[in-house]
C-alpha positions, 0 to 999 in steps of 0.5 A: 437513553441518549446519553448512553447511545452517546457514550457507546458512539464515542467508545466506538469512535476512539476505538477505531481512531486508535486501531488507525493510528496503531497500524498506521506504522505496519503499511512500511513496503520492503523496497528490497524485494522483486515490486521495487527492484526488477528491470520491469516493474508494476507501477502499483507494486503489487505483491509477487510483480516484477520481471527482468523483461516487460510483460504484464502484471499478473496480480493487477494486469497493468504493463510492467514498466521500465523502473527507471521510467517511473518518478517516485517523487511526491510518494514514500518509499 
């Protein structure tokens, strides 16, 4: 019985450290689109955020801020 809850528990696990790795790849963000690209910006970048003035976020609530103020650098895309 041990033996078997061992076996099922190292199934399970090389299962889950597979689905990581395969979807590891799908999280790239398109830096082409309104998050990235407006005058104003989220600084989470959420979905459908982004103006030409600065307002606030309506996914997350956060100020937009000026995409020129903010310092990509430490962080991918």
């Amino acid at each position: 019985m041990n033996t078997q809850l061992k076996n099922i528990f190292l199934i399970l696990l090389l299962t889950f450290a597979a689905s990581c790795t395969i979807n590891a790849g799908d999280r790239k963000k398109n830096v082409d689109t309104k998050e990235y690209t407006s005058e104003y910006i989220c600084p989470m970048h959420c979905e459908g955020s982004g103006s030409d003035s600065a307002g606030i976020c309506p996914v997350c609530g956060m100020d937009y801020v000026q995409k020129d103020s903010l310092d990509h650098e430490g962080h991918d895309h």
